[in-house]
C-alpha positions in Angstrom: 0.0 0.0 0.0 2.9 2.4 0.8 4.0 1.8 -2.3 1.2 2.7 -4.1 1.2 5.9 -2.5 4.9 6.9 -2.8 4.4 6.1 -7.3 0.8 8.0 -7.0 2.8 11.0 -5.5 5.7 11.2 -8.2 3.0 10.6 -10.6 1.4 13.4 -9.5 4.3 15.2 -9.0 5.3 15.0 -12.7 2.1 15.8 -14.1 2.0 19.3 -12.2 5.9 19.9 -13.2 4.5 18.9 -16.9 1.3 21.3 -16.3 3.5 24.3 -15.3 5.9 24.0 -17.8 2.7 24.3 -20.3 1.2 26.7 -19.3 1.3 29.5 -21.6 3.2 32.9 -20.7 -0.1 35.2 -20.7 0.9 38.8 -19.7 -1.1 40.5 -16.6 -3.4 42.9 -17.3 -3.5 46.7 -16.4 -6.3 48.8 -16.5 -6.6 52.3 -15.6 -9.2 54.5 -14.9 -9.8 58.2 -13.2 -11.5 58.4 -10.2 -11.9 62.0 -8.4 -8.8 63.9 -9.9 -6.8 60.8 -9.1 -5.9 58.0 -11.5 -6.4 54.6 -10.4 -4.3 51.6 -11.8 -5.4 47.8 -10.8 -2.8 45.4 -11.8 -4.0 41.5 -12.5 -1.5 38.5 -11.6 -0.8 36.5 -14.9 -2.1 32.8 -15.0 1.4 31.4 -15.0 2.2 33.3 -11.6 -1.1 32.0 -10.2 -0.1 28.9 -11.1 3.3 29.1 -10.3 1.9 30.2 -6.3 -0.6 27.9 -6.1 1.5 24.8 -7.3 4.8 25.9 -5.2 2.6 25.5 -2.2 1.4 22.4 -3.1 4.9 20.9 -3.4 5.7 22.6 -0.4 3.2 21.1 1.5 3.5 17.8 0.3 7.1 18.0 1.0 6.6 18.8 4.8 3.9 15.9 5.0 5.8 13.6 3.0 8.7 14.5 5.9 6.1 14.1 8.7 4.2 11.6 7.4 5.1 9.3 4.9 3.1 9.2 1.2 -0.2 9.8 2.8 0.9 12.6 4.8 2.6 14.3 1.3 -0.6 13.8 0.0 -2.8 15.4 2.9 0.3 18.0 2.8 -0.1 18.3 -0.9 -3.8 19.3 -0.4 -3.7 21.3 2.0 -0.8 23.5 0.9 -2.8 23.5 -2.0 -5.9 25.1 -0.4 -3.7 27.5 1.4 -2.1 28.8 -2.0 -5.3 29.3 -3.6 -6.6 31.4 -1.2 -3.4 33.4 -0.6 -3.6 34.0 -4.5 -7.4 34.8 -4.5 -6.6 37.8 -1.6 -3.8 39.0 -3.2 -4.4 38.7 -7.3 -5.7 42.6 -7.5 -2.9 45.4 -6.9 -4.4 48.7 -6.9 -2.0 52.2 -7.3 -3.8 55.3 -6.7 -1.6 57.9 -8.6 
């Protein structure tokens, strides 16, 4: 059974490094606008990046619970750092400059 585990991981493993190194290198978007006398600039995160933060904390996570835990806690670890990247990204995606 751990053995199952610790091939399902490095297949999972190469799949995301194969997914990442696919993705295509879409720019971020700007857009700008005026708001009372000031102008306002909100900057989007690219895809890649998103990917590129959400995925990192995946591996780091499954990393730590692979160290802690064996394959099933790099998988738990995996999952969870997963979770944690996503949301991370989703609060931080928008930058707003107010010149």
């Amino acid at each position: 059974m751990r053995n199952h585990l610790s091939r399902l991981l490095i297949i999972l493993a190469t799949l995301f490094v194969f997914l990442v190194g696919s993705v295509p290198q879409a720019n971020a978007v700007t857009r700008c606008y005026w708001r009372h006398h000031h102008r306002v600039c909100v900057h989007h995160r690219s895809a890649a990046k998103r990917v590129a933060i959400i995925g990192g904390s995946a591996a780091g996570g499954a990393l730590i619970g692979g160290l802690a835990g064996g394959a099933k806690g790099g998988v738990i670890g995996a999952a969870v750092g997963g979770t944690a990247g996503a949301i991370y990204d989703a609060k931080t995606h928008k930058k707003v400059v107010v010149h």
